[in-house]
Wavefront OBJ file of the C-alpha trace (Angstrom):
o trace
v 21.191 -7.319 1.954
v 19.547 -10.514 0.231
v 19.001 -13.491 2.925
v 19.584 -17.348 1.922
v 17.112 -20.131 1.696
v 18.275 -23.260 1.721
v 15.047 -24.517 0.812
v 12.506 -23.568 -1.742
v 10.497 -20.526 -0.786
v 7.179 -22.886 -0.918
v 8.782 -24.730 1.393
v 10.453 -22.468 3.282
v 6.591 -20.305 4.522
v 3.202 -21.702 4.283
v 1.645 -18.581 3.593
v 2.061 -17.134 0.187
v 0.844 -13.294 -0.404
v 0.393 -12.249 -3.552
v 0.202 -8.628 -5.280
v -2.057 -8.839 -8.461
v -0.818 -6.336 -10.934
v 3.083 -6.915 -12.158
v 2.805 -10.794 -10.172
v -0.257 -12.203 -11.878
v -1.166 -10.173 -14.636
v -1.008 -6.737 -16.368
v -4.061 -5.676 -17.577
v -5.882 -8.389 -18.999
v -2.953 -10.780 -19.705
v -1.254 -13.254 -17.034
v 2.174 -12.605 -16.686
v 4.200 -15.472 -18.370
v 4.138 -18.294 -16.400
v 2.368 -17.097 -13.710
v -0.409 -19.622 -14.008
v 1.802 -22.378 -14.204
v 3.904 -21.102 -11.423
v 1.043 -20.430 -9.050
v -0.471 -24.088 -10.275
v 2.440 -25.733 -8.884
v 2.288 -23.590 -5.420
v -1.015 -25.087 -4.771
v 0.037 -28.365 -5.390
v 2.337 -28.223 -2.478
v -0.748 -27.663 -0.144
v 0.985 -24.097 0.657
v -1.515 -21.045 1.326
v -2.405 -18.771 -1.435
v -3.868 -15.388 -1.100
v -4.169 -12.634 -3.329
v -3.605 -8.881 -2.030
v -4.626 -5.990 -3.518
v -5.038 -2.071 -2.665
v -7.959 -1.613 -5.223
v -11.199 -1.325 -3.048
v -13.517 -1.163 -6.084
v -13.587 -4.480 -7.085
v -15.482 -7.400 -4.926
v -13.621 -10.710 -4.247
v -15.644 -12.180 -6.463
v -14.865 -10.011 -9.159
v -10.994 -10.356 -8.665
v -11.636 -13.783 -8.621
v -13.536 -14.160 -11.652
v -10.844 -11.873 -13.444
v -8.239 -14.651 -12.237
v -10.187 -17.583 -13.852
v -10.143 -15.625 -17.187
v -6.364 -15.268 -17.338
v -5.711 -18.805 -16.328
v -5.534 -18.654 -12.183
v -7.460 -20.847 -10.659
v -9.246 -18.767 -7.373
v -12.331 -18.385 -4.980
v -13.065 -15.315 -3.424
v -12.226 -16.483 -0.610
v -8.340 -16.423 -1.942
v -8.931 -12.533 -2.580
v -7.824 -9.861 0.387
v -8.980 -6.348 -0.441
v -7.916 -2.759 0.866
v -12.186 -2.361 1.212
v -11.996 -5.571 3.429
v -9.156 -3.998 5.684
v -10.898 -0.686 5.654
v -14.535 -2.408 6.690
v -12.644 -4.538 9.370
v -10.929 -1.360 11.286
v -14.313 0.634 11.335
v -15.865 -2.845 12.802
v -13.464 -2.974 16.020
v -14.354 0.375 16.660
v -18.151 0.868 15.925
v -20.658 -1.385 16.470
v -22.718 -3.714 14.190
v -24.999 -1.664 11.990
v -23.206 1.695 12.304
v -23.761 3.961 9.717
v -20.879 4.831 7.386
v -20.280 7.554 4.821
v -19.105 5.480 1.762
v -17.355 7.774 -0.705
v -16.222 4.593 -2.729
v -17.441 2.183 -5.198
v -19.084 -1.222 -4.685
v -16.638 -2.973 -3.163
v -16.352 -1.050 -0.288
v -20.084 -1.258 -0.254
v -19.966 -4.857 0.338
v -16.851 -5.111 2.593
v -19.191 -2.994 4.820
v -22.367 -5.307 4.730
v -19.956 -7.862 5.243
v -18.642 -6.581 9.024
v -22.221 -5.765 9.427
v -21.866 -1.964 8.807
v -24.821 0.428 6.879
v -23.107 2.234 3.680
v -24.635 5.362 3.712
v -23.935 8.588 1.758
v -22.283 11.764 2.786
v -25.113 14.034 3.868
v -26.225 11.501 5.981
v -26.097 13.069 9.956
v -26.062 9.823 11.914
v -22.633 9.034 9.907
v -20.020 8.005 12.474
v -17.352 7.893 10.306
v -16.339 8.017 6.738
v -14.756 5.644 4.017
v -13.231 6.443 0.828
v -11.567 4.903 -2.132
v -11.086 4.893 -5.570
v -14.605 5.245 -7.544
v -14.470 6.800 -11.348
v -17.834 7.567 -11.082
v -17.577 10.697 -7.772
v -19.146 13.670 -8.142
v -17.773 16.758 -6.725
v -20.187 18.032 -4.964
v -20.255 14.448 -2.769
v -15.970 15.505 -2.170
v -16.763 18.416 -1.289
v -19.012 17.324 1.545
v -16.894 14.882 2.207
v -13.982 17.348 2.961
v -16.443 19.583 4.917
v -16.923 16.437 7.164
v -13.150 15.281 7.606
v -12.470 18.749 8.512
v -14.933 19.184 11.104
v -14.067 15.504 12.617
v -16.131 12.842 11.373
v -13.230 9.930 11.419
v -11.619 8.939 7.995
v -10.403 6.031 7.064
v -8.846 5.820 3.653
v -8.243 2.156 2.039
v -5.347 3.009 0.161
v -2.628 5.944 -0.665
v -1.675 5.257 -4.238
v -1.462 7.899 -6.603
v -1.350 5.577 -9.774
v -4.179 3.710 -10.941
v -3.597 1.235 -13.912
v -5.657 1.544 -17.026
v -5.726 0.772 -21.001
v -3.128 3.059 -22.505
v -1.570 3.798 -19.079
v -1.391 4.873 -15.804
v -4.552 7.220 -14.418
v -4.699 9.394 -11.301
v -5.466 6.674 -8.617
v -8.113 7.374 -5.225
v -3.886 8.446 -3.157
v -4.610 12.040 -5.277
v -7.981 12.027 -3.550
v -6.614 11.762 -0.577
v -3.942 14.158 -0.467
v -6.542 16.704 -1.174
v -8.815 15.955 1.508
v -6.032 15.937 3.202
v -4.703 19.419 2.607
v -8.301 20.852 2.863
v -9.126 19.418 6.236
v -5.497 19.361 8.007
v -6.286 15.891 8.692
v -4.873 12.893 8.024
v -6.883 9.398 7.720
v -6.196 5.993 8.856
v -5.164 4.193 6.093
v -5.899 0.550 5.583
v -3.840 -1.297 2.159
v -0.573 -1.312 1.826
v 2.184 -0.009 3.107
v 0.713 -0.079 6.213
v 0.040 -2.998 8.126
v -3.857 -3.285 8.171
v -4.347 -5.041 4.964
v -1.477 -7.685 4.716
v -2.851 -8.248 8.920
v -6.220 -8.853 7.501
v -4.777 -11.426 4.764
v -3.159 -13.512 7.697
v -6.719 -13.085 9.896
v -8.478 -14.805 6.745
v -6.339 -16.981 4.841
v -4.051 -18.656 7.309
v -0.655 -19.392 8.208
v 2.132 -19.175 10.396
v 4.859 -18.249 8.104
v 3.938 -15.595 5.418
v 5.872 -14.294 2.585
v 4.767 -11.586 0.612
v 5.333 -11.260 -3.381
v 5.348 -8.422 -5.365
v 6.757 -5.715 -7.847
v 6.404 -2.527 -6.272
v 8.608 -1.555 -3.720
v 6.809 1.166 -2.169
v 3.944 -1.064 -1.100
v 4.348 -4.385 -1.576
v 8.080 -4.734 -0.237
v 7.665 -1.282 2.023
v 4.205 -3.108 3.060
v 6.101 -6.408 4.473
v 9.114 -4.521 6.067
v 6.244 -2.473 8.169
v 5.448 -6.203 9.956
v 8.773 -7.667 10.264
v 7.632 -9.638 7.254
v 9.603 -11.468 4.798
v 9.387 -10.493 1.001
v 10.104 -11.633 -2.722
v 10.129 -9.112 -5.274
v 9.762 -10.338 -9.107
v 10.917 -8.593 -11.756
v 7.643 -8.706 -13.986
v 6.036 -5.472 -13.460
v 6.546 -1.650 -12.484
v 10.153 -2.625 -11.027
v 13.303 -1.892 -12.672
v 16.600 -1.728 -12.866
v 17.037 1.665 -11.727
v 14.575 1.588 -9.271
v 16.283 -1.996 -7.809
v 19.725 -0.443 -7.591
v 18.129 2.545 -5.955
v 16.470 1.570 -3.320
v 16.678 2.679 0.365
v 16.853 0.026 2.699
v 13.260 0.106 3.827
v 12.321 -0.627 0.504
v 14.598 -3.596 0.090
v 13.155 -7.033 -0.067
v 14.221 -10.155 2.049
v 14.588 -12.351 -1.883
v 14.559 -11.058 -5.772
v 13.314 -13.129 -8.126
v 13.112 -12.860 -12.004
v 9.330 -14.599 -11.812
v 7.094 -16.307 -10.083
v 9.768 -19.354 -10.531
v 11.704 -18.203 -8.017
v 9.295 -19.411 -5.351
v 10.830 -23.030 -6.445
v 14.270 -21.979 -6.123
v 17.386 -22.167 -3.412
v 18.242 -18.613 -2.457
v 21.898 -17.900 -2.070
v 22.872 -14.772 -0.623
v 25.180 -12.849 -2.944
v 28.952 -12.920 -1.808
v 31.256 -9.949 -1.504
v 34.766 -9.733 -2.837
v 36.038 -6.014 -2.073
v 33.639 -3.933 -4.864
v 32.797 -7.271 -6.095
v 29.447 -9.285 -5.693
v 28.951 -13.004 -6.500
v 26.230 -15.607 -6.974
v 24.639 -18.062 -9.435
v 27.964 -17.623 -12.425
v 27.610 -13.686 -11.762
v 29.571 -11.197 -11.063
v 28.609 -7.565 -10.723
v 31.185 -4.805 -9.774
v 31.173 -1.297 -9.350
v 33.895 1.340 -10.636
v 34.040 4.782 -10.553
v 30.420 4.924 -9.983
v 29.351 2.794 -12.842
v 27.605 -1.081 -12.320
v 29.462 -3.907 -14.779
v 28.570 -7.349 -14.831
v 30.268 -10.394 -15.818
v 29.439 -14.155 -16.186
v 26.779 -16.858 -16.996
v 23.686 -18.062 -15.018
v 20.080 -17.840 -14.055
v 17.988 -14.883 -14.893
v 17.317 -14.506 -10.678
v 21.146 -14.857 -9.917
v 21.491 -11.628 -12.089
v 18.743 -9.633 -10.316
v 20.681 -10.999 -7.186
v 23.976 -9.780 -7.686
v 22.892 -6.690 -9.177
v 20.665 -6.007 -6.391
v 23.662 -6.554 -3.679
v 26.267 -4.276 -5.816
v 23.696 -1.643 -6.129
v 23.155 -1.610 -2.212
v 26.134 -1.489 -1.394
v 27.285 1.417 -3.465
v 24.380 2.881 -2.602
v 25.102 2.672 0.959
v 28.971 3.483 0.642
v 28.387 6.809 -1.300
v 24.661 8.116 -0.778
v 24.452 7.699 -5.027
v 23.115 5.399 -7.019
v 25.390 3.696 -8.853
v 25.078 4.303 -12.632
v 23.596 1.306 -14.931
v 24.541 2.782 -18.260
v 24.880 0.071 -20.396
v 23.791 -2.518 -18.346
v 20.804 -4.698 -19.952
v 18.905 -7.653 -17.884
v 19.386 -10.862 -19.830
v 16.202 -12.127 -21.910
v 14.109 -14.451 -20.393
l 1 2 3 4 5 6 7 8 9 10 11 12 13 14 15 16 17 18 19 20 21 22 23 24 25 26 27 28 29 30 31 32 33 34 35 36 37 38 39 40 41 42 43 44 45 46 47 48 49 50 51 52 53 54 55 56 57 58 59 60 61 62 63 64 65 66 67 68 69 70 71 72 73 74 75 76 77 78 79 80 81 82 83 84 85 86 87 88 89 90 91 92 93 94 95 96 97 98 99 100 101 102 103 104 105 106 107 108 109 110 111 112 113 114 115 116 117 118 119 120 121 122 123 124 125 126 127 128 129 130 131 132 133 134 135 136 137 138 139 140 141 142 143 144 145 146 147 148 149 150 151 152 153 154 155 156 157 158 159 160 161 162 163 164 165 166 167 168 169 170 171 172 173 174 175 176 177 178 179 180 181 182 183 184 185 186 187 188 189 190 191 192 193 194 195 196 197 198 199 200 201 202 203 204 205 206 207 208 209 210 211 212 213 214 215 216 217 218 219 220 221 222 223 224 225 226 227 228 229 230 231 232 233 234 235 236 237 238 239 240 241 242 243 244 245 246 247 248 249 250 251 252 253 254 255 256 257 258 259 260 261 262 263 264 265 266 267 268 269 270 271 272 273 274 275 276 277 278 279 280 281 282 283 284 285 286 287 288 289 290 291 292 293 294 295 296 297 298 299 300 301 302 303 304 305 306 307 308 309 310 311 312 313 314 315 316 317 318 319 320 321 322 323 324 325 326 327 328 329 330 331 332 333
């Protein structure tokens, strides 16, 4: 269930991870008030980083993106799935090791970074290949690739996700990739971004800090990602996230807080209270009855992502169903 915090969450851990899309932006838009928000958790001298599973973009492209929707960043502030990926082939190979690079730039440059040679897939003196998502792959180049995995050249992948945001919705992302080298060669690659623990390690190696939270809206990676280190997590409410998915979710996929925004970084956390098939917090009360999710009261938008969140759970947990939210709509901001 949902911890407490008697003290704001900036407060609270001096290490703040951020997911990009749903938490800062979607698309080309911030996310309302999330420049403001993230303004104000600077101003508390509290570490900022920004985490993301998309290897084809450079820090300094993420970073530049950030400036144009209001966020104030260096590249510095900017943890990619391409940096994890470069940093694992690093401890293992030495400095100018040749690797197959069956991504796009920014894996590229996370390699010349570590001090590792991109090279392409024919190349024989390969020790070990890297791939993520790149619009621009030719088959023949997977193909080869496949050939390669299958016959043992090492593999690391820097992500798994199967969705890729873009204009007009979501696009096959570089997880489909994967799962096809994957069934071709029988083998399956070390995978650096999130949910595993490689990337959000690297963000602590770089950025700093002692006590990290990590924010996000997905629960499959960015909550799933935190729960793989024994990490504590915030999930907002401003991206892929909803209501169903909230009151569904298996407990490795529950976060440590729920907030409605970034806002709730500034906020007390108090745990939800139970009262037999009652839960209680912030003028809120959600209950469940015959398998259906009511709530009751006045409050904070957070407080109602709270108490929904515990009454889901717990149903969840009592009955192995989720519990229906017909009916049920989240207040307006």
């Amino acid at each position: 269930m949902l911890e407490s915090s008697g003290e704001p969450l900036v407060e609270r851990y001096d290490l703040v991870m951020l997911d990009l899309d749903g938490v800062v932006y979607v698309g080309d838009e911030a996310v309302p008030g999330a420049a403001a928000a993230l303004r104000r958790v600077r101003e508390t001298g509290t570490h900022v980083a920004y985490v993301t599973n998309n290897a084809s973009r450079s820090p300094d492209a993420v970073a530049e993106k950030l400036g144009r929707v209001g966020v104030e960043a260096e590249p510095g502030d900017v943890v990619t799935s391409a940096q994890a990926a470069a940093h694992l082939l690093a401890q293992r190979h030495p400095e100018g090791s040749r690797i197959a690079n069956l991504g796009a730039d920014g894996l590229r440059r996370a390699l010349a970074d570590e001090g590792l040679a991109a090279t392409d897939v024919e190349d024989d003196e390969a020790v070990a290949i890297v791939t993520g998502y790149n619009p621009d792959l030719v088959w023949s180049d997977i193909m080869r690739a496949a050939m390669r995995i299958r016959d043992g050249l090492r593999w690391v992948a820097s992500n798994t996700d199967l969705t890729f945001p873009l204009e007009g919705g979501e696009a096959p992302g570089h997880g489909v990739l994967v799962e096809m080298l994957s069934r071709f060669s029988k083998v399956e690659p070390e995978v650096a971004g999130k949910p595993l623990p490689p990337l959000l390690e690297e963000t602590i190696r770089r950025v700093g800090g002692e006590r990290p939270l990590m924010v996000g809206d997905r629960l499959d990676t960015d909550i799933e990602g935190a729960r793989n280190l024994d990490l504590p997590s915030l999930l907002v409410m401003t991206g892929v996230t909803g209501l169903a998915e909230l009151v569904a979710a298996p407990e490795k996929l529950r976060p440590t807080y729920v907030g409605r925004d970034l806002d709730a970084l500034f906020d007390l956390h108090e745990a939800p209270e139970q009262d037999g098939d009652s839960w209680t917090v912030g003028g809120w009360r959600a209950s469940t009855s015959d398998g259906r999710l009511s709530i009751e009261g006045d409050g904070a938008g957070s407080a109602w992502w709270q108490v929904v969140a515990a009454a889901g759970w717990d149903h969840l947990d009592q009955t192995g169903d989720a519990v229906s939210i017909e009916g049920v709509e989240p207040p307006r901001p």
